[in-house]
N, CA, C and O atoms as a MOPAC input file, in Angstrom:
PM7 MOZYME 1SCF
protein

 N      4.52800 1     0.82200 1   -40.63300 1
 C      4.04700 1     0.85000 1   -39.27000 1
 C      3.02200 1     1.96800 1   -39.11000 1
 O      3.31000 1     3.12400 1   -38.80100 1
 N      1.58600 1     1.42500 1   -39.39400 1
 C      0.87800 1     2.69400 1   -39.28600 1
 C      0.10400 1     2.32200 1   -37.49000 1
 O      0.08400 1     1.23600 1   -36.91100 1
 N     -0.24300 1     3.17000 1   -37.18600 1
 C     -1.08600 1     3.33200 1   -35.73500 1
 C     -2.33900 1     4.00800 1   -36.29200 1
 O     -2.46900 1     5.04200 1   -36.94800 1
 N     -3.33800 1     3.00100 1   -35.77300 1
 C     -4.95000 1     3.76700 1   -36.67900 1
 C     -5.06600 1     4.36500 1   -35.43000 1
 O     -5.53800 1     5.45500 1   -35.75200 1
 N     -4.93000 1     4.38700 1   -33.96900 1
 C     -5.77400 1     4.96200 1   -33.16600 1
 C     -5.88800 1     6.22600 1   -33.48900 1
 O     -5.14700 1     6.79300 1   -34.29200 1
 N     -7.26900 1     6.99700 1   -32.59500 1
 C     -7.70500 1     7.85400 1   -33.00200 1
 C     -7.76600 1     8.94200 1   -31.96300 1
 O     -8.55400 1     8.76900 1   -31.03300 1
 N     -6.98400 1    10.12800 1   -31.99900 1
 C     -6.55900 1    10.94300 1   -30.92400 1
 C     -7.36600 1    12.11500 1   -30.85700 1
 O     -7.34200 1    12.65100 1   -29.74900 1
 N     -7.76300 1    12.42500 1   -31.33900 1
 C     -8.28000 1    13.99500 1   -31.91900 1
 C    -10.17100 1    13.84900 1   -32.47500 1
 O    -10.43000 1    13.20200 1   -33.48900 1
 N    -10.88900 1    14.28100 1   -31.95700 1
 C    -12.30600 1    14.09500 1   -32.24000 1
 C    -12.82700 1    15.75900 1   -32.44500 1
 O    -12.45600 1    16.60600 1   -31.63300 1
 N    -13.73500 1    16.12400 1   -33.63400 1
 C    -13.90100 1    17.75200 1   -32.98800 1
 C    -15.15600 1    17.77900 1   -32.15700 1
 O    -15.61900 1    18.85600 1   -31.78300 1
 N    -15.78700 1    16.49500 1   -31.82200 1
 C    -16.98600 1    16.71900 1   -31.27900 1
 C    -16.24200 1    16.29300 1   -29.52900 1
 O    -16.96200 1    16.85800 1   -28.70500 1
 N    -15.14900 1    15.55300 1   -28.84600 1
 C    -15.21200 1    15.21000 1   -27.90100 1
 C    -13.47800 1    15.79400 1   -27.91800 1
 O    -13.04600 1    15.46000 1   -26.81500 1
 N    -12.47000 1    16.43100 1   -28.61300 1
 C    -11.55200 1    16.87700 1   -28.35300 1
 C    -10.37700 1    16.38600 1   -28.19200 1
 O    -10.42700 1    15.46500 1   -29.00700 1
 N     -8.92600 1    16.31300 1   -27.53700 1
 C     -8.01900 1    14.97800 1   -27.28400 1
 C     -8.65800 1    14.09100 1   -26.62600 1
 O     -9.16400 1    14.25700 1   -25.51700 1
 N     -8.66900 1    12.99300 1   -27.34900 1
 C     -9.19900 1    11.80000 1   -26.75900 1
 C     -8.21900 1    11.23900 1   -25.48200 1
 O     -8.74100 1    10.72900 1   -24.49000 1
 N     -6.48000 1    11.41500 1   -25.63500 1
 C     -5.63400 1    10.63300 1   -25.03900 1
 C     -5.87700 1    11.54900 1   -23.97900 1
 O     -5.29500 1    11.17900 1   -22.96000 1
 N     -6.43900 1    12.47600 1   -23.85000 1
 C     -6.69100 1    12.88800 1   -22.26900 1
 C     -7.91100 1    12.47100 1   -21.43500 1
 O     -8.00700 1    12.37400 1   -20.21200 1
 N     -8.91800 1    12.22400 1   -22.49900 1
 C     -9.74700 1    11.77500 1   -21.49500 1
 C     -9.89400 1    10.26600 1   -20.97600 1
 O    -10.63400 1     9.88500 1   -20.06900 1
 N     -8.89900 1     9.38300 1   -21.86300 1
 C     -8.63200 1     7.81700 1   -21.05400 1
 C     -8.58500 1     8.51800 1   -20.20000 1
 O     -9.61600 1     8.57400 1   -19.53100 1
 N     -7.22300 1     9.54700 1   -19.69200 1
 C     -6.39000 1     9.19800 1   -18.54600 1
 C     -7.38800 1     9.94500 1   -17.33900 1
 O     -7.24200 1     9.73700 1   -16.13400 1
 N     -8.49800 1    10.91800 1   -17.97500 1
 C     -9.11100 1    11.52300 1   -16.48300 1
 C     -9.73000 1    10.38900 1   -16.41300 1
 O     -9.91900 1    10.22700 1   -15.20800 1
 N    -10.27300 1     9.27400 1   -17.12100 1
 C    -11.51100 1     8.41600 1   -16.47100 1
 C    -11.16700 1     7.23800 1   -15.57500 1
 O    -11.90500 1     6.40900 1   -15.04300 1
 N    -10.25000 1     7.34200 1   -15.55900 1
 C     -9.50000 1     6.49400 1   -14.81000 1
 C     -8.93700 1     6.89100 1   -12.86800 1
 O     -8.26600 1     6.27100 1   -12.04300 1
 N     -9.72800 1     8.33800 1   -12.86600 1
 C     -9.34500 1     8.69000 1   -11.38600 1
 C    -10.20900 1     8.32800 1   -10.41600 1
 O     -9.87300 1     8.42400 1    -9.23500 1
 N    -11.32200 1     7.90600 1   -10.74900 1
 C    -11.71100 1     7.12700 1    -9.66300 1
 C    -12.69800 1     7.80200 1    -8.96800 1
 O    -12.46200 1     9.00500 1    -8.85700 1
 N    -14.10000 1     7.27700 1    -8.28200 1
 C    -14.96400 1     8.37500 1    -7.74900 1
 C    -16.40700 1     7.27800 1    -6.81200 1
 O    -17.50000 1     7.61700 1    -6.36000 1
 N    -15.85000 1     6.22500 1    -6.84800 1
 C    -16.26500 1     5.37900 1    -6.16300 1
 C    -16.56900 1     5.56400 1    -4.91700 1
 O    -15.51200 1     5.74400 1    -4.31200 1
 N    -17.78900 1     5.63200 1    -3.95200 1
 C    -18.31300 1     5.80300 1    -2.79300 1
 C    -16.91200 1     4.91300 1    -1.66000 1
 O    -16.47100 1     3.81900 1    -2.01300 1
 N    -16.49000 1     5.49600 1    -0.57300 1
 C    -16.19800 1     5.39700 1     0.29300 1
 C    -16.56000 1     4.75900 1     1.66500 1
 O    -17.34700 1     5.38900 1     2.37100 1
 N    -16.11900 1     3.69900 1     2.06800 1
 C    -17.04000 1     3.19600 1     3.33000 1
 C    -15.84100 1     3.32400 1     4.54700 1
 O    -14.98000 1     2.44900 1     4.64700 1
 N    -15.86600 1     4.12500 1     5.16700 1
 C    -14.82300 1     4.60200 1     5.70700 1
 C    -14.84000 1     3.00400 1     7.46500 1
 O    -13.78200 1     2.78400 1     8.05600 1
 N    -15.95300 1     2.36000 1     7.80800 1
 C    -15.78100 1     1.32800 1     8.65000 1
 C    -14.62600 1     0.62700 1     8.30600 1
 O    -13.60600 1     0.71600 1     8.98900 1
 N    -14.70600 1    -0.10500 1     7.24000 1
 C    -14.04300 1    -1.54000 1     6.31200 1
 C    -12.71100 1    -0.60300 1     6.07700 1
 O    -11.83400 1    -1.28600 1     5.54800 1
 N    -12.33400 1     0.61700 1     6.28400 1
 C    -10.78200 1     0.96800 1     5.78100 1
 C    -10.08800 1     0.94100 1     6.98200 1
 O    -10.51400 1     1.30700 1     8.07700 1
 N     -8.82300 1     0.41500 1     6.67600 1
 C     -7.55900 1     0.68500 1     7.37100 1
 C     -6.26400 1     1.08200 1     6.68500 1
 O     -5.66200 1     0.45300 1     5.81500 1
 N     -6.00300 1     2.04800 1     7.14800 1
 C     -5.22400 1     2.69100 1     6.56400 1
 C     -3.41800 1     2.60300 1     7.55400 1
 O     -3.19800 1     2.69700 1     8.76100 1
 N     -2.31200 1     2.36100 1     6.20900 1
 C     -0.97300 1     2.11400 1     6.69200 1
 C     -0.21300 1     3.12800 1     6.84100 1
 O      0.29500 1     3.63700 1     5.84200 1
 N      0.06700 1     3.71800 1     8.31400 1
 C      1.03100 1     4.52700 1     8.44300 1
 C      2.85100 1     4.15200 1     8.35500 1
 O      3.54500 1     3.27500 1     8.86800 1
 N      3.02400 1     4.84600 1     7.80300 1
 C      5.02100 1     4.64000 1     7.67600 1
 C      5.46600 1     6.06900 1     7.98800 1
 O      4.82800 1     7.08500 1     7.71400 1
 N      6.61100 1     6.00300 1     8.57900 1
 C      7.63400 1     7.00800 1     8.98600 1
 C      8.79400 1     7.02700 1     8.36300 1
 O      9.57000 1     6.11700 1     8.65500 1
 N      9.21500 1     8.00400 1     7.39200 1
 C     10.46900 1     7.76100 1     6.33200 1
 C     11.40600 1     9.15300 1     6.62600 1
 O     10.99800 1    10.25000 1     7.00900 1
 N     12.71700 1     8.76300 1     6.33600 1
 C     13.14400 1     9.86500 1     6.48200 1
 C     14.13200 1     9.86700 1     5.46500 1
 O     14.13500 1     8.83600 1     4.79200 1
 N     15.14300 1    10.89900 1     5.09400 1
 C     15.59600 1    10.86400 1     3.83000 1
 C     16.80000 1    12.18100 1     3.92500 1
 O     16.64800 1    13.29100 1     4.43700 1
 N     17.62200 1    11.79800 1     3.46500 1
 C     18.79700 1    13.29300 1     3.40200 1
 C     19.31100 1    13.99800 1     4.40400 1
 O     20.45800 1    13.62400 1     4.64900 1
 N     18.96500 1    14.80800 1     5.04000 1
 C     19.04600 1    15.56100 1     5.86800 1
 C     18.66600 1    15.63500 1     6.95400 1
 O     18.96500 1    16.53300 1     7.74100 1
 N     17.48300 1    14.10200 1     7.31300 1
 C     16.95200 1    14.04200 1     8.65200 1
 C     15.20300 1    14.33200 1     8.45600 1
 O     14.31300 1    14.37700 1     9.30500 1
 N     15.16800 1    14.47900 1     7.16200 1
 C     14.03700 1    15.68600 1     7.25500 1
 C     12.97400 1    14.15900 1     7.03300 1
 O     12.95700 1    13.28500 1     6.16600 1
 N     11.88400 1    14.47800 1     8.72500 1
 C     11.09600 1    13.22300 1     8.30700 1
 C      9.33100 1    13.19700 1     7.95200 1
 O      8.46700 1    13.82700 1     8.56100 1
 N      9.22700 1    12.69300 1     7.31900 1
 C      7.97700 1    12.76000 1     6.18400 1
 C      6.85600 1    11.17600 1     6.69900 1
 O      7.30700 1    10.03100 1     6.67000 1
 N      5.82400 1    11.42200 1     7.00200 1
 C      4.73900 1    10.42400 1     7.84400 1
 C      3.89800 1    10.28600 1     6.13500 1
 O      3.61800 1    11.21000 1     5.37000 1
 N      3.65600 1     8.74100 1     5.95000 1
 C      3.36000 1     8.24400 1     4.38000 1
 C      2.14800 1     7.42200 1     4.65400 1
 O      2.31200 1     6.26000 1     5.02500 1
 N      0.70300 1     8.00500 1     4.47900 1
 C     -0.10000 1     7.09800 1     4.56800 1
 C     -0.38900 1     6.75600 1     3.35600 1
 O     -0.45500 1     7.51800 1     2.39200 1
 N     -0.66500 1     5.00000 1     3.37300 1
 C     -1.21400 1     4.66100 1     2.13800 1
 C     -2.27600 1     3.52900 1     2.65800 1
 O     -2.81200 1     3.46700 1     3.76400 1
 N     -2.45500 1     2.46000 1     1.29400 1
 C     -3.53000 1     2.11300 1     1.54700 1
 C     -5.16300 1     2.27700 1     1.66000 1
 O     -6.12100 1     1.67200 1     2.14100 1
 N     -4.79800 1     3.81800 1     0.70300 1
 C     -6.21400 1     4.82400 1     0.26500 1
 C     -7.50700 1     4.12200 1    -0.47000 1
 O     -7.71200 1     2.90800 1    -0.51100 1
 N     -7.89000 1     4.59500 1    -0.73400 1
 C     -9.80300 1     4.16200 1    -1.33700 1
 C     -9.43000 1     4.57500 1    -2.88100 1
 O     -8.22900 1     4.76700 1    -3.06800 1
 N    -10.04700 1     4.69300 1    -3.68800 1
 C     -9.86200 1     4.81500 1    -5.08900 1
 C    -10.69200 1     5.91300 1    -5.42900 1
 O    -11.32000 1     5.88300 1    -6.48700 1
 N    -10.77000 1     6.91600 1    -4.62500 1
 C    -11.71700 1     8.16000 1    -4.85500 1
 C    -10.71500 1     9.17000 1    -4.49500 1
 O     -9.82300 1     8.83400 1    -3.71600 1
 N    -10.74600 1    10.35500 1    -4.96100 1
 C     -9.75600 1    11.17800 1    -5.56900 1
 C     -9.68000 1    12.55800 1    -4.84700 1
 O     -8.75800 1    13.24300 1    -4.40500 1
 N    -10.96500 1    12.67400 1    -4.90900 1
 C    -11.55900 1    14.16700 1    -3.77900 1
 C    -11.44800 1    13.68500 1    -2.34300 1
 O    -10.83000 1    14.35000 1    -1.51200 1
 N    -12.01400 1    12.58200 1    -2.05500 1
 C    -12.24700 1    12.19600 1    -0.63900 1
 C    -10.72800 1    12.14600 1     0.11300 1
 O    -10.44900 1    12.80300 1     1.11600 1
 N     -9.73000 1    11.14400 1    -0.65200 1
 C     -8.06300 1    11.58200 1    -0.47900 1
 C     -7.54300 1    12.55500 1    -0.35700 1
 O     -6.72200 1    12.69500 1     0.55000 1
 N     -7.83600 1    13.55200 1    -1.21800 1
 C     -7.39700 1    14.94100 1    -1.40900 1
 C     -8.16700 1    15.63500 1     0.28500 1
 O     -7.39900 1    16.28100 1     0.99800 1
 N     -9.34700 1    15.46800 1     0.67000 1
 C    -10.05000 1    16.34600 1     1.53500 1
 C     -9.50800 1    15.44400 1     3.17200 1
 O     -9.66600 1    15.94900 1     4.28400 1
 N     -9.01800 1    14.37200 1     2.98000 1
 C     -8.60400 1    13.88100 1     4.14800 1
 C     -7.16200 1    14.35400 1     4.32900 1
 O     -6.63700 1    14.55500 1     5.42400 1
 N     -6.55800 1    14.51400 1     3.09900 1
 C     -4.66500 1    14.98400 1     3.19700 1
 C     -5.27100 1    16.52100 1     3.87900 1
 O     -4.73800 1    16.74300 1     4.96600 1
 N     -6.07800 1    17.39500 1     3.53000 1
 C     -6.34400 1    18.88700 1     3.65000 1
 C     -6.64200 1    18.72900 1     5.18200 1
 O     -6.05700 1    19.43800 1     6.00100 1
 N     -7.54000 1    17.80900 1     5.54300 1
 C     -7.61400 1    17.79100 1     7.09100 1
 C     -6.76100 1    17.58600 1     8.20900 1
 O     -6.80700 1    17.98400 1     9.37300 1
 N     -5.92600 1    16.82600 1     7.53600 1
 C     -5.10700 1    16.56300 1     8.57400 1
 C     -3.91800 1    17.43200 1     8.49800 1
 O     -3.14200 1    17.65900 1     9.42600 1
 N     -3.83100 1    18.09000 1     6.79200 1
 C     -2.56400 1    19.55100 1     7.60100 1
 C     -2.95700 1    19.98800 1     8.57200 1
 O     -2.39200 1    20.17900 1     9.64800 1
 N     -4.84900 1    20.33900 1     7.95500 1
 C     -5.08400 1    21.92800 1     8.66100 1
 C     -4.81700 1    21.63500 1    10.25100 1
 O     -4.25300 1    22.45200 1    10.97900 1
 N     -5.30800 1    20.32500 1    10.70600 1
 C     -5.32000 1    19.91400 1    12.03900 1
 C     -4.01800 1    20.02800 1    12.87000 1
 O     -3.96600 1    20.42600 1    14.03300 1
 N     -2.67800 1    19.50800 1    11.89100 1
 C     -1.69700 1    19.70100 1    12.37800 1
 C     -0.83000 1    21.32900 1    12.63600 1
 O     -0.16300 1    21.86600 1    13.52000 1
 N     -1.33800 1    21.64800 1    11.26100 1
 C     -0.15800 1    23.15300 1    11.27800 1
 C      0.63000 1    22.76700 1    10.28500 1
 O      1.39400 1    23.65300 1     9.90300 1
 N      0.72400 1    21.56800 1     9.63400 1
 C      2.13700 1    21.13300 1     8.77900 1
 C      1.81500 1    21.09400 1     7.15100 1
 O      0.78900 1    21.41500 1     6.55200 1
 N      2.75900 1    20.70900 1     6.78600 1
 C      3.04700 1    20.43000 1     4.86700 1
 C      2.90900 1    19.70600 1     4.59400 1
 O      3.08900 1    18.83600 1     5.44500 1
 N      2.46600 1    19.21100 1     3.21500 1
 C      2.02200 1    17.59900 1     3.24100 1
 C      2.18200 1    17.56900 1     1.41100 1
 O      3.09900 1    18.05900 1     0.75200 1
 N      1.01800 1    16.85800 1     0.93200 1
 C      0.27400 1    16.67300 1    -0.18400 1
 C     -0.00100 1    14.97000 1    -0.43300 1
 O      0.58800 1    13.97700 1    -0.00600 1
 N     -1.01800 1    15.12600 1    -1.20500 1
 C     -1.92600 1    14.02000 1    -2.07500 1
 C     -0.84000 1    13.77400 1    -3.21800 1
 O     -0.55800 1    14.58900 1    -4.09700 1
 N     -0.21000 1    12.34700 1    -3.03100 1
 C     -0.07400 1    11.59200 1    -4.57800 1
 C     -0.59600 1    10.60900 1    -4.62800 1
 O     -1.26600 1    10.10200 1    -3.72800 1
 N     -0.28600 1     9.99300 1    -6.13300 1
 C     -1.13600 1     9.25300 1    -6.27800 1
 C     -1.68400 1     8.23500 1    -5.77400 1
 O     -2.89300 1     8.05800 1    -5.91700 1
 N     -0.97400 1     7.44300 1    -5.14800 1
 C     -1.90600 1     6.12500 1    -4.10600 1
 C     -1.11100 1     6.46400 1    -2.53600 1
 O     -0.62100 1     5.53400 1    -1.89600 1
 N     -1.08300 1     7.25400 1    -2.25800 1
 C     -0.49600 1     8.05800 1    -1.13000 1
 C     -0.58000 1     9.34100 1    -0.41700 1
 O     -0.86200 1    10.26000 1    -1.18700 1
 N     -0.38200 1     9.79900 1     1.15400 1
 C     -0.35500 1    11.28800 1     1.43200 1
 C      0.79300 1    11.24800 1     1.81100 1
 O      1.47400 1    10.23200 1     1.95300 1
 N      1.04100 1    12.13000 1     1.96600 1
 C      2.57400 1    12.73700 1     2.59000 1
 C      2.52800 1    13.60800 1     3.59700 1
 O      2.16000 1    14.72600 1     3.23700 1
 N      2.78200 1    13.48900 1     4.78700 1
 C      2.65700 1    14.28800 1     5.58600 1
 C      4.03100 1    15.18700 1     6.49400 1
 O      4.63100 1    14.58500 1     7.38400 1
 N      4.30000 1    16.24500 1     6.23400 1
 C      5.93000 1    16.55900 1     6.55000 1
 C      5.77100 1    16.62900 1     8.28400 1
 O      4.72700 1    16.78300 1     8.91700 1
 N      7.09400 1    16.47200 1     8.78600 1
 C      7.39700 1    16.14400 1    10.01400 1
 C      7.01100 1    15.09200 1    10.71400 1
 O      6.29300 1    14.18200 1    10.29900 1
 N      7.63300 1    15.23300 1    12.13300 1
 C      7.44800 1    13.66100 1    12.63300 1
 C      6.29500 1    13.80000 1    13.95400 1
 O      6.39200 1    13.88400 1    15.17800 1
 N      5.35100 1    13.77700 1    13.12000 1
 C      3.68000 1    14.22300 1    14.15400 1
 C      2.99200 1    12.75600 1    14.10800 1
 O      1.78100 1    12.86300 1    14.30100 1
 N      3.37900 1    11.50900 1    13.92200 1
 C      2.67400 1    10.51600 1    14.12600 1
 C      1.89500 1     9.86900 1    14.51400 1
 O      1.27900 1     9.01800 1    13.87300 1
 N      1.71600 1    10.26100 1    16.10700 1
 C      0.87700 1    10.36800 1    17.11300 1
 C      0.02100 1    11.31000 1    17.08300 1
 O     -0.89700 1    11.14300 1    17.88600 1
 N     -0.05900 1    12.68200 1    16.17000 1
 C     -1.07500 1    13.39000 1    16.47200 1
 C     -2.03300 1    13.05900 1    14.87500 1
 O     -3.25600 1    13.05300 1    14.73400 1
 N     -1.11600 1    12.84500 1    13.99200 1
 C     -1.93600 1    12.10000 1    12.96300 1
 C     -2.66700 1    11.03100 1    12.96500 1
 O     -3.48600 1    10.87900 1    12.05900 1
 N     -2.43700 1     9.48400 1    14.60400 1
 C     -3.28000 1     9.01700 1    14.55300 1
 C     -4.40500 1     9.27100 1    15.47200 1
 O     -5.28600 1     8.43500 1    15.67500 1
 N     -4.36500 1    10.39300 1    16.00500 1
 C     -5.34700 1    11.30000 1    16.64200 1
 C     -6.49300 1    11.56900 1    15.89600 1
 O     -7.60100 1    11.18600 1    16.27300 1
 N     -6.27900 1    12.32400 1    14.66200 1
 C     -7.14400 1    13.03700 1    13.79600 1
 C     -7.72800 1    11.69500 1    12.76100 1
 O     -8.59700 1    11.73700 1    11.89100 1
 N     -7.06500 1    10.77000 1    13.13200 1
 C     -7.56400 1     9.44700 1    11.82700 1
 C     -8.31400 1     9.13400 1    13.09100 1
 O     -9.41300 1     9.64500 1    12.87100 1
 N     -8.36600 1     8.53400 1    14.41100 1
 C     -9.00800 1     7.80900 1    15.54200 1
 C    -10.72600 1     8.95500 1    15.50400 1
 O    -11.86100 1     8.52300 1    15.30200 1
 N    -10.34100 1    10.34800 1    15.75800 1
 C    -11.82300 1    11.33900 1    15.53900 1
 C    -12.62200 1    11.52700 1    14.51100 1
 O    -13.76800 1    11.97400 1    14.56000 1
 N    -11.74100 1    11.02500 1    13.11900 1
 C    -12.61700 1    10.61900 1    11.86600 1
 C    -13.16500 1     9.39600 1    11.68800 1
 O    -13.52600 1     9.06800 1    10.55800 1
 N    -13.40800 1     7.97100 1    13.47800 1
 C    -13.19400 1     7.20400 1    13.10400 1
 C    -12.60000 1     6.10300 1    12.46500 1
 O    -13.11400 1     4.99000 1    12.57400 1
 N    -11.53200 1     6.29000 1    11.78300 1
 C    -10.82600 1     5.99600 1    10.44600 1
 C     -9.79100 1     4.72300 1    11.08500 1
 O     -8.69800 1     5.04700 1    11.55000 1
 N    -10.15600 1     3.48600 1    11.07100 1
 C     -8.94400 1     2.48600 1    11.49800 1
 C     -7.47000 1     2.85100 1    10.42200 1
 O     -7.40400 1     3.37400 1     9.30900 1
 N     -6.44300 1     2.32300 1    11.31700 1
 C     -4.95200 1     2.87900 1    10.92900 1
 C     -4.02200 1     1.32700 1    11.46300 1
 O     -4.39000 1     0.50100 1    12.29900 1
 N     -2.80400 1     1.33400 1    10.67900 1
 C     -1.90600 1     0.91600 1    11.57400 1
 C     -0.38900 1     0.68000 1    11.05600 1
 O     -0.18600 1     0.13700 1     9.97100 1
 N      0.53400 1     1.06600 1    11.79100 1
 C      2.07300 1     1.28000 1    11.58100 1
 C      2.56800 1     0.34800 1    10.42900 1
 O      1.95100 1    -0.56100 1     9.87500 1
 N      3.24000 1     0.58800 1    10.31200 1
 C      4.06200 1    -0.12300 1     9.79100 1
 C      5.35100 1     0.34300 1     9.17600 1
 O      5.49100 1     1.51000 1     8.81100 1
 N      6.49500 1    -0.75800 1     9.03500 1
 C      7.58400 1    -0.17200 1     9.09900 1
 C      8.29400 1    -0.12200 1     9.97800 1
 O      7.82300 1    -0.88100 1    10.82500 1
 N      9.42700 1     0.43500 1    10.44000 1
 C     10.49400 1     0.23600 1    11.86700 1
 C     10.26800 1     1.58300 1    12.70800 1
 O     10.87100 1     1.75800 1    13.76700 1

């Protein structure tokens, strides 16, 4: 059982890392044509967490919209991968800050 692939280059370095960066995505954004799915989850202790998905395939632009809408709120959050996370139950003021970016939205979930 041999495996020819080829991992290691000295002119371009681990190769098996750079599949995986080229694959993050950096594709222009048309923020009209998006709508984006809000959910409200909660988990353990009560503690409830606002889940937008339904993101664009660009990596920075995700990342700089999760950063806006802490800073806007005051709250905790983060960027994964086809998702934000937004801590507490600010729903209404998150679709505040998506409505002033323009940005169509809509619920979903109970």
């Amino acid at each position: 059982m041999s495996n020819n692939k080829l991992v290691w280059s000295d002119t371009d370095g681990d190769l098996r890392k750079k599949s995986k960066k080229s694959s993050n995505g950096s594709s222009p954004v048309d923020e009209n044509s998006l709508t984006l799915k809000l959910r409200r989850l909660t988990a353990g202790k009560g503690r409830t967490v606002i889940e937008i998905s339904d993101l664009p395939n660009n990596k920075k632009w995700c990342q700089s919209l999760a950063k806006d809408i802490k800073k806007a709120l005051g709250v905790g959050g983060t960027y994964k991968n086809d998702f934000i996370e937004i801590h507490g139950e600010k729903i209404d003021k998150i679709t505040d800050v998506l409505d002033s970016k323009s940005i169509k939205w809509k619920k979903t979930g109970g």
